[in-house]
C-alpha positions, 0 to 999 in steps of 0.5 A: 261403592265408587263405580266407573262406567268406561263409554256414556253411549246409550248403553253406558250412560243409563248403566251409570245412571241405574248404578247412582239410583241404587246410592252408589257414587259413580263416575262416568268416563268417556273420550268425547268432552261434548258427552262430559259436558253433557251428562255434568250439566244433567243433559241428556247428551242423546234423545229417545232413551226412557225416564233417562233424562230425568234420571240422570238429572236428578242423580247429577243434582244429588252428587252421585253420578259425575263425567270425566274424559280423564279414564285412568284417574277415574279407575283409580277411585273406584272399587268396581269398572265396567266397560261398554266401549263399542267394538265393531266389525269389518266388512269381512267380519273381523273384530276392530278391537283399536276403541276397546284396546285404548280403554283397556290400557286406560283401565289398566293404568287406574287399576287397583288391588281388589277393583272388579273388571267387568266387561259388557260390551259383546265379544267374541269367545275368548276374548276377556280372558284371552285378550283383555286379562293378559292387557290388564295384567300388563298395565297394571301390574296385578294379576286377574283373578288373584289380584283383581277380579275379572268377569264378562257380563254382556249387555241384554237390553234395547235402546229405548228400553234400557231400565226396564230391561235390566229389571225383567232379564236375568244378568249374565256373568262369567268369571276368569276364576270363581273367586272373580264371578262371586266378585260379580255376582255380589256386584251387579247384585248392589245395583240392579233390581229384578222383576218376577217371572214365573217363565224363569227356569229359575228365579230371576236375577244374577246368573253365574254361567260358571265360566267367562266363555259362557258368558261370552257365547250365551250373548252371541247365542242369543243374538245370532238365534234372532238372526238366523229365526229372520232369516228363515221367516224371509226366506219363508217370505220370498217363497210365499212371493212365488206361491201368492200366498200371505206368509203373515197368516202362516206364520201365525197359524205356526206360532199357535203351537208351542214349539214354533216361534217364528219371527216376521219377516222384513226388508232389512235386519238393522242396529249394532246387534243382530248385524253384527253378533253373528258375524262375531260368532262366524269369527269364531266359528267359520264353519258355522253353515248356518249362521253364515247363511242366515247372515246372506240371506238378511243381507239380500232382503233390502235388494230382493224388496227393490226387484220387488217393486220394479216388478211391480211398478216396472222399469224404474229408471228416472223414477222418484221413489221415496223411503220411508225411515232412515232409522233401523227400527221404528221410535229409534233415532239410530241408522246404525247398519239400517236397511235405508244404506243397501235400499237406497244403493239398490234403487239406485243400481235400478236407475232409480232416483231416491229419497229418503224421509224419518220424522225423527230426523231432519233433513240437514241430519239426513243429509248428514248421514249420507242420504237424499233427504226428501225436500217435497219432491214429487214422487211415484212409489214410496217403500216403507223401511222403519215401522215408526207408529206415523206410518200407520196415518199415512193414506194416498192423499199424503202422496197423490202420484204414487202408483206402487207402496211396498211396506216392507214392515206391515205398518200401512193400512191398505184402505187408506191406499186405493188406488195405489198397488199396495205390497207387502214382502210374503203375500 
């Protein structure tokens, strides 16, 4: 099969490379020609993604994966087209549909009878067959569902993780009609291979949710679920603050009996999903009070850690205080939505003077990404904001005038700080 993969982000790229490892012949598109140059060199055009690199190359060796900036010709060779083009949100909420808009037109320019759409980016419910169906039928002239099938079949996978994820997690695909969902089953039943699970209410593998919506929800449900679970746990956490007790032992006493899944709590809810997927939802939705709260009470723990620590350390006007970890989460070399934005504004609206330091990152990246990068200066508390593993070695010695450690993740060893008051969020 000839297949096109529309983005070679970090989800794009391995779905493009996991497509050649099953033998089909694939054509990656994608607007930045660093990213063309890259992946046709057989270069990992981004770190950090497993077995990635290796993949890749070997697939870009044999012929079976290839990159082009040119979408429209791309879709005209090709017999399926999946779309990961990012979609984002505005500070209110509201969806940015201009990147996956322009891909769409692309799409629907190369478009042929009989070439599968599928979409895995994450929408709002509605959007494939409300927006993306009536886009299509425009630029092509073709008609979803009759001339060309057409499906939602949302991405479930974790940077870092990609291959193993797509293995253990079952597909999710909805059509506009049931002729296109069979279209996408059969599909993503060529090119993915699944791992056993006896926890499956069924066996693993394609799942045809029986309608493009309930795609659509079931990747907004699962997400905001996560969202409002944290929310709950840090709101579990802030109480224990007041109460002197440890919300850890808690939670974990909780999650002993099989109908509590209580999530950790921590000083901030980062990366392009869970930030952002309820809020996806809450466009659809607004009367969701539930979400909408959780959301808040998320978006307050970066602040609520600060008044933690002045608290504790006392007035922090002047002080040097360093963050650890600009990345969202730890062994991830990406600041999307992370904790360190809001973390280092709050330092800074107690009069304090920020730093921040990632082993992944160097300090003219740093800089790059609008942080104070720590240069070697001296400093007197230190806030711990991505659990990278380096963190566990960390000991007072590597920061002799500290005073005060807030781990807002639980990775530090509270033997190697003597001397320093060590904090945690919920004890």
């Amino acid at each position: 099969m000839n297949i096109c993969v529309v983005a070679l982000g970090k989800i794009g790229l391995p779905l493009a490379v996991q497509f050649a490892s099953k033998g089909h012949k694939v054509v990656g598109a994608d607007v930045n020609p660093a990213v063309v140059e890259a992946v046709n060199a057989g270069r990992e055009p981004f770190p950090g993604e497993h077995r990635l690199e290796e993949l890749m190359a070997a697939a870009v060796a044999d012929g079976t994966l290839r990159a082009t900036t040119d979408t429209t010709a791309a879709v005209a060779e090709s017999e399926a087209v999946v779309i990961v083009v990012p979609l984002f949100v505005d500070a209110d909420g509201t969806p940015d549909f201009g990147w996956m808009d322009a891909a769409t037109k692309a799409v629907a320019a190369g478009l042929r009878p009989g070439t599968l759409v599928s979409y895995e980016t994450t929408l709002p419910v509605g959007t494939t067959r409300g927006r993306w169906a009536p886009m299509l039928e425009a630029g092509s002239g073709l008609r979803a569902g009759v001339d060309f099938p057409l499906v939602f079949s949302p991405e479930r996978v974790l940077t870092g993780r990609v291959f193993a994820d797509l293995r253990r997690y079952p597909k999710l695909v909805g059509g506009v009609d049931e002729s296109s969902a069979k279209a996408g089953v059969a599909f993503y039943e060529s090119v993915l291979d699944f791992d056993e699970r006896e926890d499956l209410p069924r066996a693993n593998g394609v799942w045809d949710l029986g309608s493009a919506e309930a795609s659509e929800m079931a990747k907004l449900a699962e997400t905001t679920y996560r969202d409002v679970n944290i929310g709950l746990a840090n709101q579990f956490a802030r109480f224990a603050d007041k109460q002197g007790l440890d919300v850890m032992k808690v939670i974990e006493a909780c999650n002993s009996q099989p109908y509590s899944h209580i999530h950790r709590p921590g000083i901030a809810v980062g990366g392009h999903c869970i930030p952002i997927y309820p809020q996806m939802y809450l466009w659809n939705d607004p009367e969701a009070t539930v979400v909408r709260a959780a959301r808040e009470a998320n978006a307050d723990m970066p602040a609520y850690a600060v008044d933690v620590l002045a608290a504790a350390y006392g007035d922090l006007a002047g002080a040097n205080v360093l963050v650890l970890g600009a990345a969202y989460r730890g062994a991830v070399k990406e600041t999307a939505f992370s904790g360190v934005f809001p973390l280092v504004e709050s330092l800074r609206a107690k009069g304090a003077v920020p730093f921040v330091s990632d082993p992944m990152y160097s300090v003219e990246e740093l800089e790059h990404e609008g942080l104070p990068a720590h240069r070697g200066e001296t400093v007197t508390a230190v806030v711990v904001q991505a659990d990278h593993a380096e963190y566990r070695e960390l000991s007072v010695q590597d920061f002799p005038e500290a005073r005060v450690l807030l781990d807002g993740r639980r990775v530090t060893d509270p033997e190697r700080w003597q001397g320093v008051r060590h904090l945690v969020l919920g004890a």
